[in-house]
N, C-alpha and C positions, 0 to 999 in steps of 0.2 A: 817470882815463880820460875823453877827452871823445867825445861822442856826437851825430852826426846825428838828427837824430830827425822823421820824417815826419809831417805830421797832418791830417787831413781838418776842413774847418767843419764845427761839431756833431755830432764823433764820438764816441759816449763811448768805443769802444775807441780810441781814437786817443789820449785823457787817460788810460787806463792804461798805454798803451805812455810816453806822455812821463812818468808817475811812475815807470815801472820806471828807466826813463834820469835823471833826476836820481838815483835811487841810484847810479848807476855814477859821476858825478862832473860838469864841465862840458855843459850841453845846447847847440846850437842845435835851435831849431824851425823846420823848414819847411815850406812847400806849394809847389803846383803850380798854375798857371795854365791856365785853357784845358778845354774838355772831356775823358775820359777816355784818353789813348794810351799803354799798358801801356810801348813803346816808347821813345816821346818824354821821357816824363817820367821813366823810370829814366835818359834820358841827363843829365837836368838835376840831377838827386841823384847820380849819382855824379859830376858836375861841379864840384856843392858841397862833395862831400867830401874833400879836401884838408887833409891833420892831423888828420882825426876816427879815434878808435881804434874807433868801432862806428857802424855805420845802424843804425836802431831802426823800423823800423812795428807796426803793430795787426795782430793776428794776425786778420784780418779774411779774406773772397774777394782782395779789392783788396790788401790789405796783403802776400801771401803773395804772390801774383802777379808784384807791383810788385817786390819784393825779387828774386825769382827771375828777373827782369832787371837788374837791379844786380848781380847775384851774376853773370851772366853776360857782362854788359860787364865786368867786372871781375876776370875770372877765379876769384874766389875761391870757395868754400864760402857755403852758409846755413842757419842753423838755427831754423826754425818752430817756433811754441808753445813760446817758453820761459819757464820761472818762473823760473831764478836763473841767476847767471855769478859765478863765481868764477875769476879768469884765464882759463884758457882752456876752463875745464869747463865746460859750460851742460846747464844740468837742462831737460828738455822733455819735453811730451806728444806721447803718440803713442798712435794706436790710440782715436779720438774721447775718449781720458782717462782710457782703463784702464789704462795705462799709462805710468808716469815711466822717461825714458831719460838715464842721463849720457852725454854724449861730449866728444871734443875738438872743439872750433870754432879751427881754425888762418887765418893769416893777418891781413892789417889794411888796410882795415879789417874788425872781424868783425860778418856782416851777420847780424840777427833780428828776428825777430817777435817778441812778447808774446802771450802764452795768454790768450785771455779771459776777463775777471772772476776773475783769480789776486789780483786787489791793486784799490786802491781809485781811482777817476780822479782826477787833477788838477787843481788851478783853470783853466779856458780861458784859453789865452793867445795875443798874437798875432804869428804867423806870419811870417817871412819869403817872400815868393813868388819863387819861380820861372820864368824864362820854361822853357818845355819846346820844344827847339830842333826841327827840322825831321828827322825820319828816314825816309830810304828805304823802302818798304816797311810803316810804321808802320798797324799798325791804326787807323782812325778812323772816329767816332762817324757812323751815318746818321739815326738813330731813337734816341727815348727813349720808355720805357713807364715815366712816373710811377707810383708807388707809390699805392695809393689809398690819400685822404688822408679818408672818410667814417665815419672812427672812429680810436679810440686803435690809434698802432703797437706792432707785438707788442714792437721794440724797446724803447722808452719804458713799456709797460704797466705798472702794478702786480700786475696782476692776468692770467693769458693761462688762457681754459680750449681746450683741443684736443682734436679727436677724433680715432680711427683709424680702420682699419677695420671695425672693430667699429660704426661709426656707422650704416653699411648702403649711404649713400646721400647725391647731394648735397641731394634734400629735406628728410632728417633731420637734416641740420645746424642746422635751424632750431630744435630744444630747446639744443643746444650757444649758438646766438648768441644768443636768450634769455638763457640763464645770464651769457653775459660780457655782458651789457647791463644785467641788473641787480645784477652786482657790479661795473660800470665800469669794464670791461676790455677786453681783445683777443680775438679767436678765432685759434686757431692748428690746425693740422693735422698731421698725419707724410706722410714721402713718397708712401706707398701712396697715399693722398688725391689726392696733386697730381699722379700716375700713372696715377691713374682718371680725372681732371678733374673730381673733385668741387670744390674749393677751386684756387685760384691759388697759383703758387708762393712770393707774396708774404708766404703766409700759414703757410708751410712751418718749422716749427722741427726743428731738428738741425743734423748738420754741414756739409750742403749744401746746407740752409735759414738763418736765424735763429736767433741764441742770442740766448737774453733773458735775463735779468737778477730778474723778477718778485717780490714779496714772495711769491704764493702762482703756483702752475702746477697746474692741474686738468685731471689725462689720462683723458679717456675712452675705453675700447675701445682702448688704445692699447697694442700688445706692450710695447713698451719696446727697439728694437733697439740696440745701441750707438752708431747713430752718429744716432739721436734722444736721447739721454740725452747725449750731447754736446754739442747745442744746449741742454738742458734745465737742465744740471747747477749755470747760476749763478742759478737759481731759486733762495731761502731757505726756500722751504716748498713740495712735491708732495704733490698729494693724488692718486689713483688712484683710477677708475672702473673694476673691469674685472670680468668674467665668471668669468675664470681663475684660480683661487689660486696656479697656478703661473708666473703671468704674469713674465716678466723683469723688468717696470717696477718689480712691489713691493720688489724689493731696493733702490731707488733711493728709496723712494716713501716720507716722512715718517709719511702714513696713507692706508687703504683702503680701500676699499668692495667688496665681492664683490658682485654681482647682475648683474644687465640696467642698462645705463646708459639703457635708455627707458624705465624707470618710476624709476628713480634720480635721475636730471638735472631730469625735469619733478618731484618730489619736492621737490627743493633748492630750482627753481624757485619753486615755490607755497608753501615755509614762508618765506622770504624777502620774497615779497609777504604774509603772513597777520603779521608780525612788524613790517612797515613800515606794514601798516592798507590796503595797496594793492588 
């Protein structure tokens, strides 16, 4: 099988999407030129695709998106978050990851996403570009809101501690940035947060936030709803702050802590600096 395969500079889902696709058989790699036109730039991939038996993107916002106009110029079917294809069977998440779906993915080329963090990324490689042709009607770019760039991204983080609503407040978040400042990491949030305008949405992990990646993910005050534990889930280690024994995150949650996460947090805090001499 040879396979199209999309990829954004310095994506890491975008280098799992291109390792899922070298198991299938032949790759090409490409991008897109030009600022973002969901539009535009599905007309320039399904352009290129001409004898490819699969599109491949990163089951990203963008990734999912982009496809579901490929899938539409093109009349065919598309199947998001998947982890395996076997002819025309493709295994995929559904339901922020509580559940794996088989079904048929008919037609050619057969267009998918890659699940995140289901496999390990690729060496970066480079790209063929695209121009992305002119379309009627096409969304385009007016404004950009850069991501703030005054600490570690939740993306890239080793380490991401987040609070929920259990935090209280957006001035309490300041024991939460504490913590991820002296384990050198990220602060992250749940939606409720970014609902209330405690936190920005930048800072949002789940499925219509942020999936990271982290060696360790520290939830404070955090329920656990599904579709934050879907952002959360390719963490290697969750630790849990929460009040609740009953709390949904602890099924999720490597180890926990039962108490008040504002004598718990500034706790952590202070044996941390009493261990470093600080």
């Amino acid at each position: 099988m040879s396979a199209l395969v999309f990829v954004e500079p310095d994506d890491e889902l975008s280098l799992q999407a291109l390792a899922f696709a070298r198991g299938l058989g032949d790759v090409r790699v490409v991008s897109v030129e030009g600022a973002y036109a969901p539009a535009s730039w599905a007309a320039a991939i399904a352009g290129a695709a001409d004898g490819a038996d699969a599109i491949v993107a990163a089951g990203s916002d963008r990734g999912n998106e982009l496809l579901a106009h490929v899938a539409a110029k093109l009349d065919l079917p598309f199947a998001a978050n998947v982890t395996a294809i076997d002819g025309d069977l493709v295994t995929r998440m559904r339901w922020g990851g509580s559940l794996l779906e088989e079904a048929r993915l008919h037609g050619t080329p057969r267009l998918m996403t890659v699940a995140p963090h289901t496999r390990p990324a690729a060496d970066p490689v480079q790209a063929e570009i695209l121009a992305a042709p002119a379309v009627d009607g096409a969304v385009a770019v007016t404004d950009r809101v850069e991501e703030r760039s005054d600490g570690v991204s939740l993306r890239d983080a080793k380490v991401v501690v987040s609070g929920g609503r259990g935090v209280g407040s957006a001035e309490a978040f300041a024991i939460i940035e504490e913590l991820a400042g002296l384990l050198g990491g990220a602060v992250g949030c749940s939606r409720v947060v970014t609902s209330a305008g405690w936190r920005p949405h930048s800072d949002q992990v789940g499925q219509t936030g942020t999936k990271i990646s982290a060696d360790l993910y520290v939830a404070c005050g955090i329920s656990g709803a599904t579709q934050h534990i879907a952002g959360a889930k390719g963490a290697k280690k969750i630790l849990a702050i929460n009040s609740d024994p009953e709390a949904p995150i602890l099924a999720s949650a490597d180890y926990a802590v039962i108490g008040d996460l504002h004598e718990i947090v500034p706790a952590i805090s202070a044996e941390l600096r009493k261990v470093r001499g600080a």
